[in-house]
N, C-alpha and C positions, 0 to 999 in steps of 0.2 A: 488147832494147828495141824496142818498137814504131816502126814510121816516123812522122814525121812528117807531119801530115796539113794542107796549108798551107787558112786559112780566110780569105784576104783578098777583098773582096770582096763579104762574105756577106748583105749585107742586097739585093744586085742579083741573088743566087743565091735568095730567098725566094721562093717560088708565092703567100705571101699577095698580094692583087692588093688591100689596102682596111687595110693595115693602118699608115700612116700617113692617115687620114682629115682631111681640112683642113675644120676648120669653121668657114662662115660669118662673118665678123666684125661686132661687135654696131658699130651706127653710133656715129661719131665727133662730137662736139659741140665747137663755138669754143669756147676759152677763156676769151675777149672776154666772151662773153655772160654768164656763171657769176661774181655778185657776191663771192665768197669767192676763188677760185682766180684769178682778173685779176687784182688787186693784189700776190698771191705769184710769180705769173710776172713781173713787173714787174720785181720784186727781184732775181728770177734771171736775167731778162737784163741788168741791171746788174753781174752777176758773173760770169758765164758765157755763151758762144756756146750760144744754143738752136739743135738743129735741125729740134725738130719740137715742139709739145705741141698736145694734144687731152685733150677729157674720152671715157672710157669707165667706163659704167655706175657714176657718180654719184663717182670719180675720177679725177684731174689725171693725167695718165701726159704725162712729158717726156724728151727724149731730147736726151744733150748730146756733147761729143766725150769721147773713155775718158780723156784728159790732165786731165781738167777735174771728171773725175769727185769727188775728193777734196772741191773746193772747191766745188761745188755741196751737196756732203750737211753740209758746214761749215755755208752758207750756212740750207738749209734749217734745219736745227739752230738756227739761232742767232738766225736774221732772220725765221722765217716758221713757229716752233712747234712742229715735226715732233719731240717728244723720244723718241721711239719708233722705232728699226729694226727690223722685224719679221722682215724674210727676205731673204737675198742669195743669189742662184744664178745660173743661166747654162743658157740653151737652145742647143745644138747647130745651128745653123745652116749646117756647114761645107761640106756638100755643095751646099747652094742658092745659098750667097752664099759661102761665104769665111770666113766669118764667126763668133764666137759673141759674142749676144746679154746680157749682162750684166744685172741687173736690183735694184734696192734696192726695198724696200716701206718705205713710211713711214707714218708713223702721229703725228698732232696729237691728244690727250688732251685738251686743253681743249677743242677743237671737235667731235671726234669725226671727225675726215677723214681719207681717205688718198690717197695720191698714190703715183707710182711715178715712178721715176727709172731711165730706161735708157741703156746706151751697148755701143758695138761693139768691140770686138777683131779683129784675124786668129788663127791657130791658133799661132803661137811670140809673140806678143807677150804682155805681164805688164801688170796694171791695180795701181793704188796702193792699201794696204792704209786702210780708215777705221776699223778698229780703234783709233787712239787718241780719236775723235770716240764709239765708241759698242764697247762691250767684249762686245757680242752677236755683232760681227761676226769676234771672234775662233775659233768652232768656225766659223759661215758659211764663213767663206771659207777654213778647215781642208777641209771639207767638198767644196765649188768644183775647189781643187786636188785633195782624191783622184779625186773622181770623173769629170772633168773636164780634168783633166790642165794647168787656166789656173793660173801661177805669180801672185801675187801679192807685188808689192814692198815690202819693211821690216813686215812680217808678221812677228809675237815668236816666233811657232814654225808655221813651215809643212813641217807633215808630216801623213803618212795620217790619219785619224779613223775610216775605219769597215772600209778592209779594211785587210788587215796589211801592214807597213811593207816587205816582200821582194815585193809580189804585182805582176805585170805586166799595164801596158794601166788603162782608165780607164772603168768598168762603165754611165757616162750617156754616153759618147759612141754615137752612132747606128750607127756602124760596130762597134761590138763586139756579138760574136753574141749572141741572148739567152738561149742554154741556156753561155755560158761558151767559152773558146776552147780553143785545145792547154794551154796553160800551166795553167787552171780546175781542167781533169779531172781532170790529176795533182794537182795540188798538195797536197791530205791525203794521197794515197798517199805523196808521196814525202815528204813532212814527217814522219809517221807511221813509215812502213815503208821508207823510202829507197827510189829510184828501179831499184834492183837488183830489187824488190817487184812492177814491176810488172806481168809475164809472168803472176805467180800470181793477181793480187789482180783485174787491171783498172781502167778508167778509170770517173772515179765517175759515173754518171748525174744532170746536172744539169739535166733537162726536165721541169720544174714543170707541164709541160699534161701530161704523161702517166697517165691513170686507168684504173683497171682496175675492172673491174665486182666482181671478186669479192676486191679487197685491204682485209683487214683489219688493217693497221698503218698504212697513214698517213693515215686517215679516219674522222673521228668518224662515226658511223652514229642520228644521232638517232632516238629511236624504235625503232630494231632495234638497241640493242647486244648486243654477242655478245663473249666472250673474244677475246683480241689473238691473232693469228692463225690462226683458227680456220676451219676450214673451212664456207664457207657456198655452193657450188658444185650442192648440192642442197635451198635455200631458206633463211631467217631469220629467226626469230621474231619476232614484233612485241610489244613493248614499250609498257605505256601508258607516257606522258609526263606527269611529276610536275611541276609549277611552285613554288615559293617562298611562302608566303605571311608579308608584312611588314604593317609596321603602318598605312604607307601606302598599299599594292593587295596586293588579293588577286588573282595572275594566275591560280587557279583558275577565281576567279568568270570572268575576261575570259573565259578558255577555253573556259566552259561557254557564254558569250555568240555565241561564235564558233561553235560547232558548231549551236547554234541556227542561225544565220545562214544555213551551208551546208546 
């Protein structure tokens, strides 16, 4: 069996020097001012401790404590319109603060509004499930916990959704490498061909940035196709490119428009 190759650490191990980029935040607007979203924070601070809310880019975005979480998305629910959960997940913040960032997107149907509702965690602490307030949130925060590793309280079934229920480590936390870790490589080997497998076989290569000029299997080749695997190391034929024609465009005609152009 091959040694073990220990990867802790690895995103401090990266030469990328730009590859979390922080961008710029779009400016923050009173609440106060915005005749629609003032009278809904109103409500919510009649219900829950605010810690912070601001309008960004034509959106109520509020942040309350994680205990409270439950009864704020009650509230909005009920008192202030919101019948729409659109998306729950959670940013990685643990490196910077401690922390991850929790987040509901809401959505008012009658009005056409959205607002966002955030609150904080540490890294072993669990948030309270709103799956029985809104039944979207039951693959969400399936989702949350796989990838993510945040446990979520009195949740009907929390377990994996998207990788498999034996896989180790949590693939949106920052600190897992991004071509896969020890555990990654193997895992079809040894699932497939047991771990006895894998002197002969090898570990699978899981680096999605690696291309090669001259591979024909796992790239479509617009314009020059050529047979699946086929040697193209002494040039490729070029291929004219046929478009569709529907009842609604003709992307011939576009195409001929376009070569005009150039």
């Amino acid at each position: 069996m091959r040694k073990y190759v220990p990867k802790g650490n690895v995103q401090k191990q990266s030469y990328y020097t730009d590859r979390y980029h922080v961008v710029p935040q779009v400016p923050r607007l009173a609440v106060e001012e915005d005749e629609f979203f003032a009278p809904q924070l109103k409500i919510l601070k009649a219900k829950v401790e605010i810690k912070e809310a601001s309008i960004q880019i034509g959106q109520m975005i509020v942040e309350v404590n994680a205990k409270d979480n439950f009864k704020a998305i009650e509230t909005l629910k009920n008192e202030c319109g919101y019948a729409m959960c659109s998306e729950i997940s959670a940013v990685d913040y643990l490196a910077q603060d401690g922390e991850f960032e929790i987040f509901y997107q809401m959505l008012n149907l009658k009005s056409a509004k959205r607002m966002r509702l955030v609150c904080r965690i540490k890294e072993n602490e669990a948030i309270e499930s709103v799956e029985p307030l809104f039944n979207s949130a039951n693959f969400a925060e399936r989702e949350m916990f796989d990838l993510f590793g945040i446990y979520v309280n009195n949740h009907p079934f929390l377990k994996r959704i998207i990788m498999p229920d034996d896989w180790e480590g949590h693939p949106l936390l920052k600190t897992y490498p991004l071509i896969g870790d020890e555990f990654a490589s193997w895992y079809e080997v040894d699932k497939i061909f047991g771990k006895d497998a894998r002197e002969a076989i090898g570990p699978e290569n899981r680096d999605p940035a690696r291309i090669e000029r001259y591979d024909t299997k796992r790239f479509s080749r617009v314009g020059r196709e050529v047979p699946f695997d086929a040697d193209i190391s002494q040039g490729e034929p070029e291929t004219k490119i046929e478009y569709s024609q529907t009842v609604l465009v003709n992307y011939n005609k576009s195409q001929k428009q376009l070569d005009k152009r150039k």
